[in-house]
N, C-alpha and C positions, 0 to 999 in steps of 0.2 A: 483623363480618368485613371486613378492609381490601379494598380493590380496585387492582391492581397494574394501572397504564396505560402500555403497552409503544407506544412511539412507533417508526416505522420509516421512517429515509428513505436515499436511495441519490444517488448520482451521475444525473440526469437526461439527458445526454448519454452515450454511448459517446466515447471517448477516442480515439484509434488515432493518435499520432503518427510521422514519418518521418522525425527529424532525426537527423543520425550525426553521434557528438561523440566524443571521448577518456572513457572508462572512469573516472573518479574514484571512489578507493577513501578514505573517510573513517573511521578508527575513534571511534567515543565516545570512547574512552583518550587517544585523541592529532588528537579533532578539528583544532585547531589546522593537525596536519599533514596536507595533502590528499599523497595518491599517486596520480599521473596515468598511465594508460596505454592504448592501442589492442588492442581484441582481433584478432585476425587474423584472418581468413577462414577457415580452420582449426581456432581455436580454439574450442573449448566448454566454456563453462565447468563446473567440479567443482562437487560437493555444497556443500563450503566455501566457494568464489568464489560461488555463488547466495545464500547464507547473509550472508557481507559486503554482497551487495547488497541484501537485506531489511534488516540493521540499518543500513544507510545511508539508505533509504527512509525510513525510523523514523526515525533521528537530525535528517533535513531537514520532516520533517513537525515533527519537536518546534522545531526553531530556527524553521519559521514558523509556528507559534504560541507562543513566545515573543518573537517582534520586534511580536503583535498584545498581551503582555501575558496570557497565559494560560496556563499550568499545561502539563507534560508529559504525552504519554501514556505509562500503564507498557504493555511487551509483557505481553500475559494469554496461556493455552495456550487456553483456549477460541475466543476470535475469531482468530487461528493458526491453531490446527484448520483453521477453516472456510474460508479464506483460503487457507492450502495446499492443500486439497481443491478448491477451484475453480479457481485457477489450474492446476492437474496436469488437471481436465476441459477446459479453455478451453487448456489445449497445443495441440493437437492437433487446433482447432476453429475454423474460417472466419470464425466469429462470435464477440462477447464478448456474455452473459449472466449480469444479473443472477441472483442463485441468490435463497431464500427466505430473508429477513430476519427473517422472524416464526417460522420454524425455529431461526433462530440465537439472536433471541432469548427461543423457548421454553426451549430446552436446554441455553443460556450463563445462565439466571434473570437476564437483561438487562433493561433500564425502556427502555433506547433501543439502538440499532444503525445503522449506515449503511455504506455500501460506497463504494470507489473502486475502476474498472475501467481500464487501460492496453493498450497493446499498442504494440511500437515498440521501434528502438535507440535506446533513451536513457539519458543516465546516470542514478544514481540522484536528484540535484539535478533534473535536467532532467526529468523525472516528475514530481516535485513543483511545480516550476515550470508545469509544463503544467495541471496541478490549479491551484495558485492563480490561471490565468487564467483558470480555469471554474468560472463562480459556483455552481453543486451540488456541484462536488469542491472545491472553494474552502467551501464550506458545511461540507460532514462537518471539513476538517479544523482551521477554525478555530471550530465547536461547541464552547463553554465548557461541555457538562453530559457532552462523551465523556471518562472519564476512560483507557481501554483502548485497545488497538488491537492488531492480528496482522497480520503480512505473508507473505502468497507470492508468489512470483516462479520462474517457469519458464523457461527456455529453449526457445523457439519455433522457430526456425530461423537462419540467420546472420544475426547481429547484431541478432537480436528477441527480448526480454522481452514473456513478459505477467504482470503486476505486481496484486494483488489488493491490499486493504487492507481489514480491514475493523473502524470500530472502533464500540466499547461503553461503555456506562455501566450498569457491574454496583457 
């Protein structure tokens, strides 16, 4: 009988940036073309505008691990799932907490897992960026054995995202 060894690691620091930038909207489709713009004080973003910013997250996680030489992550539904689900508890919530890794990766039939946790108005680049100057979030996402990932991203309050990520090797 084989024995499956489920490796689990996470973002070691809490994140919680404060810097306000212009809204950059990048599609996969037409990365090339960045669409720039400011949310208003008024504004809140849709279902859809939340949506573009997960797969912007995504796409800049993927270009920096490809400028280290490494493979892209595909979106799975499984680390999604969990990713959505903790960003929608962590709305509403003073604090950011990691959630159980070894849950996700019991019920995702994952070998490894890790997480990135955010909070802040930042663009989607600029999240990423703040990761790869922090060497555990910088860890998860230039990991050569994650080949998965799921992003959630909720709207916190004006001009606050908290941004989950969490990715897999299923």
């Amino acid at each position: 009988m084989a024995t499956t060894h489920k490796v689990i690691t996470r973002g070691l620091g809490l994140l919680s940036v404060a810097a306000l930038g212009a809204l950059t909207i990048m599609s996969p489709a037409s990365a090339a073309t960045p669409v720039a713009g400011l949310l208003s004080a008024q504004s809140v973003p849709t279902a859809s505008g939340l949506n573009v910013k997960e797969i912007n997250v995504g796409y800049y996680i993927n270009v920096a691990r490809e400028k280290h030489g490494l493979k892209p992550l595909a979106s799975a539904p499984c680390p999604d799932y969990y990713a959505e689900h903790l960003a929608a508890r962590l709305e509403s919530s003073s604090t950011l907490v990691h959630q159980s890794l070894a849950h996700i990766a019991d019920v995702c039939h994952d070998t490894l897992v890790g997480e990135n946790i955010a909070r802040g108005p930042m663009t989607s680049s600029g999240i990423v960026n703040a990761w790869m100057d922090s060497a555990p979030h910088r860890a998860n996402i230039l990991n050569p054995n994650f080949n998965q990932m799921g992003v959630g991203i909720k709207w916190t309050s004006t001009y606050t995202f908290t941004t989950v990520v969490d990715f897999a090797r299923h």
